[in-house]
C-alpha positions as CSV (number, residue, x, y, z in Angstrom):
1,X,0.0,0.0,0.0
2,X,1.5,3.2,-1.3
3,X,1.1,6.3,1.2
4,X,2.5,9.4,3.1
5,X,4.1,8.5,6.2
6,X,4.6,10.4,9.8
7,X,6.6,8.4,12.0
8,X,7.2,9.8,15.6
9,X,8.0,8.5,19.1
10,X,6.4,10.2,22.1
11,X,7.5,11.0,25.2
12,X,7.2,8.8,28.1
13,X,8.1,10.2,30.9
14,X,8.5,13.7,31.4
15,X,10.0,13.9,34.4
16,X,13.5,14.8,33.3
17,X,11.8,17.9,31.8
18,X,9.5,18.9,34.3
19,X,12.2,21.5,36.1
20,X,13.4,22.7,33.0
21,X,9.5,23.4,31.5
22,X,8.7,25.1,34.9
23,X,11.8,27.6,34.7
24,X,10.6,28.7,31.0
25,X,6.8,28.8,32.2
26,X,6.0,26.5,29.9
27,X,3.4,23.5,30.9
28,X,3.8,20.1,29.2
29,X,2.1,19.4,26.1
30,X,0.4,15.8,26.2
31,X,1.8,15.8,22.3
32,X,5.3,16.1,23.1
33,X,7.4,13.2,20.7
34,X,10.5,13.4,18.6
35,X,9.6,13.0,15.0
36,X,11.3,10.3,13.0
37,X,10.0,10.9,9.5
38,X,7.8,13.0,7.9
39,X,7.1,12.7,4.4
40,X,4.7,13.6,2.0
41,X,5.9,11.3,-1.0
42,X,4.1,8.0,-0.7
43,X,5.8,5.2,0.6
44,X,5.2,1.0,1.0
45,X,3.8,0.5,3.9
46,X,4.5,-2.9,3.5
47,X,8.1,-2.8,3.5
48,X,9.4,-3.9,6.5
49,X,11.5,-0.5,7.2
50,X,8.4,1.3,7.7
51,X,6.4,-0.7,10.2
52,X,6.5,1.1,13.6
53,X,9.4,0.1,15.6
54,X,6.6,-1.7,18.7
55,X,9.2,-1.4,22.0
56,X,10.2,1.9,23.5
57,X,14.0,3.5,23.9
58,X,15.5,5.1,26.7
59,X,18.0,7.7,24.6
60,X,21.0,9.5,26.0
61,X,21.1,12.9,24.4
62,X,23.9,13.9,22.9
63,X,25.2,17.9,23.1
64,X,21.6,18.9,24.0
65,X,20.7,23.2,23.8
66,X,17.6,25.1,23.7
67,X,16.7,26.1,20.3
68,X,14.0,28.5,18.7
69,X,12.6,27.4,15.6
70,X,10.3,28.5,13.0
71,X,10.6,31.6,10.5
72,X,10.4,33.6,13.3
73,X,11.9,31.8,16.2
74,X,8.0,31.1,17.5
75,X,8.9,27.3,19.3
76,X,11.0,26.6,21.6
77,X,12.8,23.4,20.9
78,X,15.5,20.6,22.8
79,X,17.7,19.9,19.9
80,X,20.4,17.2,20.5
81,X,22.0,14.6,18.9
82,X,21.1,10.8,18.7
83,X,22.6,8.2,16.8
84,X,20.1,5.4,17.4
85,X,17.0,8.1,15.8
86,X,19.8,9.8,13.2
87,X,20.5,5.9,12.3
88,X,16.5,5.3,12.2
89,X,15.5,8.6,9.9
90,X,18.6,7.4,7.3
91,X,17.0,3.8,7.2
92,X,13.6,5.7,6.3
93,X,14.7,7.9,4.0
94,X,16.8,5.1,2.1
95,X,13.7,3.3,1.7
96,X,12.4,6.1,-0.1
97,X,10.7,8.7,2.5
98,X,11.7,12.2,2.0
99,X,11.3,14.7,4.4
100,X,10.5,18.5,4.1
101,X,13.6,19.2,6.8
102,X,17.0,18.1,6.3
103,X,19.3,17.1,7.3
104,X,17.4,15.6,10.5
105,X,18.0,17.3,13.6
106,X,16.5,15.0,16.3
107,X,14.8,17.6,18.7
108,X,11.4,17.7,21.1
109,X,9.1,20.5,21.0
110,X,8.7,22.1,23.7
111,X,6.1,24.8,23.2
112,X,5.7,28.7,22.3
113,X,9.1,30.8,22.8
114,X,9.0,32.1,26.0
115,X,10.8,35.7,26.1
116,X,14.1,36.0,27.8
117,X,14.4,32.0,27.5
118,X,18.1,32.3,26.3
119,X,19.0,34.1,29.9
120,X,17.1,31.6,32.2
121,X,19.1,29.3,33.9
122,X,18.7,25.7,32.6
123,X,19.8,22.0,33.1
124,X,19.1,20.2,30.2
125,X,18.1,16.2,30.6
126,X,20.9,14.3,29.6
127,X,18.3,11.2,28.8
128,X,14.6,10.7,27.3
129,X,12.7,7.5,27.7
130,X,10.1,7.2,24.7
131,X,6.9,5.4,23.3
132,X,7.2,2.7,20.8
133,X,6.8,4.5,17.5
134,X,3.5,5.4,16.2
135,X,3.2,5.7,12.3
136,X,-0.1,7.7,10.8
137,X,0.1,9.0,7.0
138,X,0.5,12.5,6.9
């Protein structure tokens, strides 16, 4: 079956956020997840590549940092590096999924961008555990 695919994994469990989401005044959204693929160019779902992934990961982040993204630096996001999701988006897009950002920057939104957020003192979590992956078309 040939369709559009949006791979993500959410987040599990929030705790290792929760001090750095209360410094920026920012609540937790119950959507918060790590997006593996996103890609409008059909794929075959029936290729074993794309199947969703069905256990969850416990992911050291790698040189974490704030980040505001968007045209206009709207959301806030936790950029960091992470081979095992890096290695995962490469498989995908080998298989033929294309995605609208590259190169992939594994990161978790994290909400609006609060002002003065680049002078607020922050500890970044140096893990994430997260959901087994969930796969919708887009």
């Amino acid at each position: 079956m040939l369709e559009t695919i949006y791979l993500q994994r959410k987040l599990a469990d929030p705790t290792p956020l929760l001090g750095l989401l209360d410094r920026l005044g920012l609540p937790l959204s119950p959507k918060a997840h790590v997006t593996l693929i996103h890609s409008k160019t059909p794929v075959d779902w029936d290729l074993p590549v794309f199947a969703p992934e069905p256990f969850g990961l416990d992911v050291p982040l790698l040189s974490p940092r704030l980040e505001a993204f968007g045209p206009h630096g709207e959301v806030l996001a936790l950029v960091f590096a992470q081979p095992i999701l890096a290695a995962r988006n490469a498989a995908l897009e080998r298989a033929g999924a294309r995605s609208d950002w590259n190169p992939y920057r594994p990161h978790l939104t994290l909400g609006p961008t609060p002002a003065g957020w680049a002078d607020t003192p922050h500890i970044l979590p140096d893990r994430l555990a997260l959901t087994a992956e969930i796969r919708r078309a887009v």
